[in-house]
C-alpha positions as CSV (number, residue, x, y, z in Angstrom):
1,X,15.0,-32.7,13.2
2,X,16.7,-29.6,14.5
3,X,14.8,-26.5,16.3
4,X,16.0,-24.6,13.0
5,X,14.4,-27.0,10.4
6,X,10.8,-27.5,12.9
7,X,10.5,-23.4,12.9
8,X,11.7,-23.0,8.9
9,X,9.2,-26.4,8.3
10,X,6.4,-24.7,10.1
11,X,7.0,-21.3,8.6
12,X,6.9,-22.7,5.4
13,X,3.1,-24.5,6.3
14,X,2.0,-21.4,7.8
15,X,2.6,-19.6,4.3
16,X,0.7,-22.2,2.9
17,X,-2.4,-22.1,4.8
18,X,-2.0,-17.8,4.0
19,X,-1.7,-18.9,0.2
20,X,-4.7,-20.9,1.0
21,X,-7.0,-18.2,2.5
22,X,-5.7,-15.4,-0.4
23,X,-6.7,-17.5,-3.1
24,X,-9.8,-19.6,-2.1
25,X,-11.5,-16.4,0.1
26,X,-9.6,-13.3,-0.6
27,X,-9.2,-13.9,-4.4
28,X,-11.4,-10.5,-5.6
29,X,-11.2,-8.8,-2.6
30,X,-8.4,-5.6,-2.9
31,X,-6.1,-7.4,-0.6
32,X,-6.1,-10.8,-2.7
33,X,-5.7,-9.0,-6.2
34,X,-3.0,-6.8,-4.4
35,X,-1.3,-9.5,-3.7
36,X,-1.1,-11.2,-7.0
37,X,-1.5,-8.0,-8.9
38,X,-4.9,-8.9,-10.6
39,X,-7.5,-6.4,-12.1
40,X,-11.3,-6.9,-11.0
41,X,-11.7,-8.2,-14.2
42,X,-9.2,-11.2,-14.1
43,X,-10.1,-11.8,-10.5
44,X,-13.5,-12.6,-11.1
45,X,-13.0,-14.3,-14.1
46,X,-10.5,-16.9,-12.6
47,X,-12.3,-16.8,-8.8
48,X,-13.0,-20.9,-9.7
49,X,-9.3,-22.1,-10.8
50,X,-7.7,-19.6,-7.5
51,X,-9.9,-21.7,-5.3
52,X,-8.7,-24.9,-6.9
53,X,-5.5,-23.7,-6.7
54,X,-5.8,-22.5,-3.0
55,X,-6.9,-26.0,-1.9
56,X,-3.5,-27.6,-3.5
57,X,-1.8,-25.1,-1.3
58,X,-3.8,-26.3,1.8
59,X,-2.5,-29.8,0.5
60,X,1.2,-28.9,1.0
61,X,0.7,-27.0,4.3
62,X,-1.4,-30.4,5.4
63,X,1.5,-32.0,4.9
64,X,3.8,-30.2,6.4
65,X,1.7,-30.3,9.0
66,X,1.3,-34.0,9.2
67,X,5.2,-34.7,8.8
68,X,5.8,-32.4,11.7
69,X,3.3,-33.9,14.1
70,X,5.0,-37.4,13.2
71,X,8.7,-36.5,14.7
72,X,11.3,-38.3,13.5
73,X,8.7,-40.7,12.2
74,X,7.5,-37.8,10.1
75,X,11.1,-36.7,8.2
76,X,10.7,-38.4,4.8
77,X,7.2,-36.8,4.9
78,X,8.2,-33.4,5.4
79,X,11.7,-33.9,2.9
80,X,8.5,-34.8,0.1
81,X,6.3,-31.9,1.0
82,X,9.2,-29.6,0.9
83,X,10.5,-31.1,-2.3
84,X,6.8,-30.5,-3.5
85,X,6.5,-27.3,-2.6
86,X,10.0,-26.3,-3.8
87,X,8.9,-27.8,-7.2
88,X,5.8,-25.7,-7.5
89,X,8.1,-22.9,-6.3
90,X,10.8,-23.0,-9.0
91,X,7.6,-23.8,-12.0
92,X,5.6,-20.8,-10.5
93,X,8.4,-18.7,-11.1
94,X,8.6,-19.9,-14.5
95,X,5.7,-19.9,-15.8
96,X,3.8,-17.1,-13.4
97,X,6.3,-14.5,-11.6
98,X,9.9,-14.6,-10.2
99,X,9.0,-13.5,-7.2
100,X,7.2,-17.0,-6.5
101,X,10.8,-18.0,-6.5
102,X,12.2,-15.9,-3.0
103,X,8.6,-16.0,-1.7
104,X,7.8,-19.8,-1.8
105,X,10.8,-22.2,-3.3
106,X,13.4,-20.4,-1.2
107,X,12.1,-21.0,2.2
108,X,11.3,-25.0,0.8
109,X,15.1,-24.8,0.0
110,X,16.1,-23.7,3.1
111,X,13.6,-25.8,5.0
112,X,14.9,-28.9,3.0
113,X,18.7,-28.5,3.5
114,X,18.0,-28.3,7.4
115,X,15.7,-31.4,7.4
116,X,18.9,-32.7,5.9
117,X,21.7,-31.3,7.8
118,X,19.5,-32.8,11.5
């Protein structure tokens, strides 16, 4: 893999392992409902699925993580992670809030057509 993809790959893990910590530790704190635009209320009510939630994101960072650490062994690993993430991206945006879209299948896009351009 190119320097571009590794830093883009790891960028994209990093903001994984943040998704992580906002939703399974910061959920109904004013930082985590900032962040997702949640009253008290809603926060506290859905504390158990954001944890759940949080842990898949740890998944996809894992991953990442794992496919980077591999090298070259590690590509098809990383292109499925990405691919995952980019998929979770592009329903979150959906279903949830466009701006899942720029803030989490974007940088999977990008991340994915570098892996595939090394």
């Amino acid at each position: 893999m190119s320097t571009a993809a590794i830093v883009v790959v790891a960028l994209v893990a990093l903001l994984h392992v943040y998704i992580l910590v906002l939703e399974m530790f910061l959920w109904t704190t004013p930082r985590g409902r900032r962040a997702f635009g949640l009253t008290p209320e809603f926060a506290a009510a859905s504390k158990t699925l954001a944890a759940n939630q949080g842990l898949y994101n740890g998944f996809l960072a894992a991953g990442l993580a794992w496919g980077l650490v591999l090298g070259a062994a590690g590509v098809a690993v990383v292109k499925f992670f990405l691919l995952c993430v980019l998929v979770a991206g592009v329903f979150g945006a959906i279903t949830a809030s466009r701006k899942i879209l720029f803030v989490q299948a974007l940088p999977a896009a990008i991340g994915l057509i570098l892996v595939m351009l090394s």
